[in-house]
C-alpha positions in Angstrom: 82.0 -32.3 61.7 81.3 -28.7 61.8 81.0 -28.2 58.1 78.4 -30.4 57.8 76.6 -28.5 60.8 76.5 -25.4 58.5 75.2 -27.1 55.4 72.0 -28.6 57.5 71.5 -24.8 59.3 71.7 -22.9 55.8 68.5 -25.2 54.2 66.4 -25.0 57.3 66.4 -21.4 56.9 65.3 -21.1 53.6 61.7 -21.2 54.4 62.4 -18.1 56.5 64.2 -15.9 53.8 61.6 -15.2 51.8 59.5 -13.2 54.2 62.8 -11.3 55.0 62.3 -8.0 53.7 65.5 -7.5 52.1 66.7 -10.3 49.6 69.6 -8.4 48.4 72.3 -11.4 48.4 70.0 -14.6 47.5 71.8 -17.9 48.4 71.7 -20.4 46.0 69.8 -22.6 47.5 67.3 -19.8 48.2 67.1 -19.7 44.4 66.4 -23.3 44.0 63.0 -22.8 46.2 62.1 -19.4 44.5 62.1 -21.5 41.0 60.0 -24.4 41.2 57.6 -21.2 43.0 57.8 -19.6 40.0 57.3 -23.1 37.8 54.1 -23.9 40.2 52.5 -20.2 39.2 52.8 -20.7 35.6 51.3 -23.5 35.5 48.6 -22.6 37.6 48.4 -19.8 35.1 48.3 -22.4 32.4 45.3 -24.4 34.3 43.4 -21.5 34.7 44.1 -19.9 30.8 43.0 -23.6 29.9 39.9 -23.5 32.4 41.9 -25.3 35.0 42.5 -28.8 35.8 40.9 -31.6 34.4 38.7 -31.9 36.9 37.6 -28.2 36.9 37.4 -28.5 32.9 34.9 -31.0 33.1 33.1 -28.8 35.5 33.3 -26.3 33.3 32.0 -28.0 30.6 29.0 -29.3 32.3 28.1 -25.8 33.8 28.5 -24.3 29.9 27.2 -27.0 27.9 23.3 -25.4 27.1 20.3 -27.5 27.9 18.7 -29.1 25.8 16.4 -27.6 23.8 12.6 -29.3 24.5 11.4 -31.7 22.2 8.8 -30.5 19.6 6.4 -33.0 18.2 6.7 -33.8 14.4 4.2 -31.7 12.2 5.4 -34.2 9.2 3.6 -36.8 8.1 4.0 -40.4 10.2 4.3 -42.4 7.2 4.6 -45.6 9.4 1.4 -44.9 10.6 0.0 -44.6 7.6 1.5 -47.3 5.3 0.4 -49.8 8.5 -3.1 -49.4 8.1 -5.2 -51.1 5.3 -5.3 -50.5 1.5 -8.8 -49.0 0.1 -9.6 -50.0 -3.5 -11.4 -46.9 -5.6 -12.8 -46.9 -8.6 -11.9 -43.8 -10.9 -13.5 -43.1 -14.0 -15.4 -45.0 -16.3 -15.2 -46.1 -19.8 -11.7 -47.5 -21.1 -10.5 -44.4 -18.4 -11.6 -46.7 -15.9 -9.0 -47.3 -12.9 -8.2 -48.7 -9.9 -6.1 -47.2 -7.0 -5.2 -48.3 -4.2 -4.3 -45.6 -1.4 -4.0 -46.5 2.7 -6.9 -46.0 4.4 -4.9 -43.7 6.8 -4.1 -40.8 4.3 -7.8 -41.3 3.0 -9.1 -40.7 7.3 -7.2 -37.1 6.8 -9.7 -36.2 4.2 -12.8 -34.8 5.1 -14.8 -36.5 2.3 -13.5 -39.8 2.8 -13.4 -39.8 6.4 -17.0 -39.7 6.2 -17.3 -42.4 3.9 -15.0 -44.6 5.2 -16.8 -44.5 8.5 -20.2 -46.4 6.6 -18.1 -48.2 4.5 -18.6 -52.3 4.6 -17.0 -55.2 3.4 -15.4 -54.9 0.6 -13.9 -51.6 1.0 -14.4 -50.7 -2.7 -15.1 -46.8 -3.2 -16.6 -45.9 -7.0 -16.3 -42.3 -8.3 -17.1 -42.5 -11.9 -17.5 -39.0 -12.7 -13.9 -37.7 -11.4 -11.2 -37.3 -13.4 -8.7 -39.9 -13.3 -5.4 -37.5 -14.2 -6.4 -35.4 -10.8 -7.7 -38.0 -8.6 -4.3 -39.3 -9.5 -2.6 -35.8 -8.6 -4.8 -35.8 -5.8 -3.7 -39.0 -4.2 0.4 -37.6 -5.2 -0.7 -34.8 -2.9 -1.5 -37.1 0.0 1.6 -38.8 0.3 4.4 -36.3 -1.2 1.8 -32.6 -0.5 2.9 -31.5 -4.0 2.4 -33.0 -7.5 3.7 -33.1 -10.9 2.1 -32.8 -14.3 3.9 -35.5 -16.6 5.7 -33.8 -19.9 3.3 -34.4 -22.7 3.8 -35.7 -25.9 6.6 -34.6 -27.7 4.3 -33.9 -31.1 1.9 -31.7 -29.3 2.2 -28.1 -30.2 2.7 -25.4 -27.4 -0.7 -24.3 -27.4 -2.1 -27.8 -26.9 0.4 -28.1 -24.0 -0.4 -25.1 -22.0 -4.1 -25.7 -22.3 -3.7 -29.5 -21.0 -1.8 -28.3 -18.2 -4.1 -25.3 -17.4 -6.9 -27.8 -17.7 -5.1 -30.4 -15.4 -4.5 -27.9 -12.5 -8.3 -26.6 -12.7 -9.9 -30.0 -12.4 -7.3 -31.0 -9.5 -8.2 -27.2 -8.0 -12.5 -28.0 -8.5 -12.0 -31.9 -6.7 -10.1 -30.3 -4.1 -12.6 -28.4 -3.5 -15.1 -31.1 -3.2 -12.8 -33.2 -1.3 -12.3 -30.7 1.7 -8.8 -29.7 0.5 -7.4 -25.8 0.9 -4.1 -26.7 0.6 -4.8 -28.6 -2.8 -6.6 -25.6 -3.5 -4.3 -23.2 -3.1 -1.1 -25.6 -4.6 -3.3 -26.2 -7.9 -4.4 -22.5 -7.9 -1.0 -21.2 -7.7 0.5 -23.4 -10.5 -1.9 -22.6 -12.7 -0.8 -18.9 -12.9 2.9 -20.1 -14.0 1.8 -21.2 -16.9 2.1 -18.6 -19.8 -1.0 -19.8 -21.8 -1.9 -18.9 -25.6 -5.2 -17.8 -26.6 -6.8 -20.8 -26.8 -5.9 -22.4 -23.6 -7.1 -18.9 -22.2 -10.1 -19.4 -23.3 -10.9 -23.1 -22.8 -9.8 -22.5 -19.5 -12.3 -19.8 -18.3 -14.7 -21.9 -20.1 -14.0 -24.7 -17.5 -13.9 -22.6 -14.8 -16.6 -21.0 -15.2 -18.8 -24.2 -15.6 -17.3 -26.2 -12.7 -17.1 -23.8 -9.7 -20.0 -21.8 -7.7 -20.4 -18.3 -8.4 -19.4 -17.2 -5.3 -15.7 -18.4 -5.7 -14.0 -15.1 -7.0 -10.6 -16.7 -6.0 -10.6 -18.6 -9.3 -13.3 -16.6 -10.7 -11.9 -13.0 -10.8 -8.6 -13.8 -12.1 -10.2 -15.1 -15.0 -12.2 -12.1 -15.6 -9.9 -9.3 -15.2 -7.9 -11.2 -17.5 -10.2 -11.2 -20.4 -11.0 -7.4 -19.4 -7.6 -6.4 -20.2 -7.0 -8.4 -23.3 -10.1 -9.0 -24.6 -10.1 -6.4 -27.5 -6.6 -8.4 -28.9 -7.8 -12.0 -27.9 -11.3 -12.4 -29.2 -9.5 -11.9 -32.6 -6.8 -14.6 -32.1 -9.4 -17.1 -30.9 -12.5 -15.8 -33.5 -16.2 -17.4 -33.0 -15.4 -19.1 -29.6 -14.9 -15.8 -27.3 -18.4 -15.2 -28.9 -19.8 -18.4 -28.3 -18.2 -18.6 -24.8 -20.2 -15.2 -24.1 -23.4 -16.5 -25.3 -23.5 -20.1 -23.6 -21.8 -18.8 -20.3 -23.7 -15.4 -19.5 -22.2 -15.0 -16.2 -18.4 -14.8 -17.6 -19.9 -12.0 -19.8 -21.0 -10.3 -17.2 -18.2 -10.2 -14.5 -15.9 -9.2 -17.9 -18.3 -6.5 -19.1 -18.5 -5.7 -15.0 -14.7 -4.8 -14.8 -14.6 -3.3 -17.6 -17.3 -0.3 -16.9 -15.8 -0.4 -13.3 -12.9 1.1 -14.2 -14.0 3.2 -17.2 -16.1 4.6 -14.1 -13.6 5.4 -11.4 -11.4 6.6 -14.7 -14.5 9.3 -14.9 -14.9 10.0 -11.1 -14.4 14.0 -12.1 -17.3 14.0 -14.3 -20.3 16.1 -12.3 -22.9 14.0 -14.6 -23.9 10.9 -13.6 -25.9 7.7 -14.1 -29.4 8.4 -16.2 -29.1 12.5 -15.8 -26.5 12.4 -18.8 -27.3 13.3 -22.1 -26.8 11.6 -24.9 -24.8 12.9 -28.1 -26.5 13.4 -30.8 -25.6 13.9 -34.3 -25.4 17.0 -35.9 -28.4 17.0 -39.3 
């Protein structure tokens, strides 16, 4: 019985020898409780390369994760608001150009022009605008609901110049009822397509013609473009387009004027070294 006496002392010191400061001769056994040590720190190593238990993970996680970001109201358009509210019938155009639309009265309340009609307006709710032009009020409406529009192709017989000067004409009616609607951003979309159209001669021409009857003098932002345009290629246009650059001077005095302006503007500056100025200088004369 006193084998078994030995076996039972030898285990209830192995708690004791690793504190002993000299492990030189390790008993088995001694090596059995260093192992499942040595398991217990790898894996604790494992827990911690892997952010720990499951627990602690899920801590981890929710102490990481970031807040979330506040939540910013929709700029957009809220088409649902819109496409709830009641249908206004207007009356474009006249003559066999005559036409009917039908847009929601919620897109119309954003415009400054109709907001104020719509406000007076009585059973029915028919609006009639027989001098606009039915092509923009139709690009003006595309605006409302998609903020761009798009010029249809034309016909496939017209020729390139008749092309360019429909479009040109397209964009600067939809740029003058913009500006009558209350519209900048019309203004400015219409403005800017017109200037990525390569135009010929002709469609020059019949475009500073329109502008230049349909805006207020005071609008330079269409106005000066047009000018300085015809200031720089005036001497090779007027010969391409014949009688009508002369005709266009004569009925439209003010075009003349801002051209003939730019013109002498920079002929001036060009002479800003010359001493003689305004009436003081003297005239050549021809030799007898």
């Amino acid at each position: 019985m006193d084998s078994p006496q030995v076996r039972v002392d030898k285990p209830e010191a192995q708690p004791v020898q690793p504190v002993q400061p000299a492990p030189s001769a390790p008993s088995a056994p001694s090596d059995q409780i260093v192992q499942p040590s040595q398991d217990a720190s790898a894996s604790a190593v494992t827990e911690v390369e892997m952010g720990g238990t499951q627990e602690d993970a899920t801590d981890v996680q929710e102490v990481a994760a970031p807040a979330p970001a506040p939540v910013k109201k929709s700029t957009g358009i809220h088409y649902l608001d819109f496409m709830t509210t009641s249908v206004v019938e207007i009356i474009v155009g006249k003559g066999d150009k005559q036409t009917s639309m039908k847009p929601h009265q919620g897109l119309l309340m954003q415009v400054p022009f109709f907001a104020e009609l719509l406000d007076k307006l009585e059973e029915p709710r028919r609006i009639d605008l027989p001098e606009e032009d039915v092509d923009a009020f139709a690009y003006f409406l595309e605006f409302l609901y998609t903020r761009d529009y798009t010029i249809p192709e034309s016909d496939a017989g017209a020729s390139e110049a008749d092309k360019s000067e429909e479009n040109m004409l397209h964009h600067a009616r939809t740029y003058t009822l913009a500006e009558k609607l209350g519209l900048p951003a019309l203004k400015n979309l219409a403005h800017g397509k017109i200037h990525k159209i390569k135009g010929t001669p002709a469609a020059e021409l019949a475009y500073a013609r329109y502008v230049y009857t349909h805006t207020p003098a005071d609008d330079t932002a269409i106005r000066r473009p047009v000018a300085s345009h015809w200031a720089n290629q005036s001497h090779a246009l007027r010969h391409e387009v014949g009688d009508d650059f002369q005709k266009l001077c004569i009925e439209v005095p003010q075009f003349s004027f801002d051209v003939l302006s730019i013109i002498l503007d920079r002929r001036e500056k060009s002479n800003a070294h010359d001493d003689i100025k305004g009436s003081a200088r003297k005239r050549t004369r021809r030799e007898i």
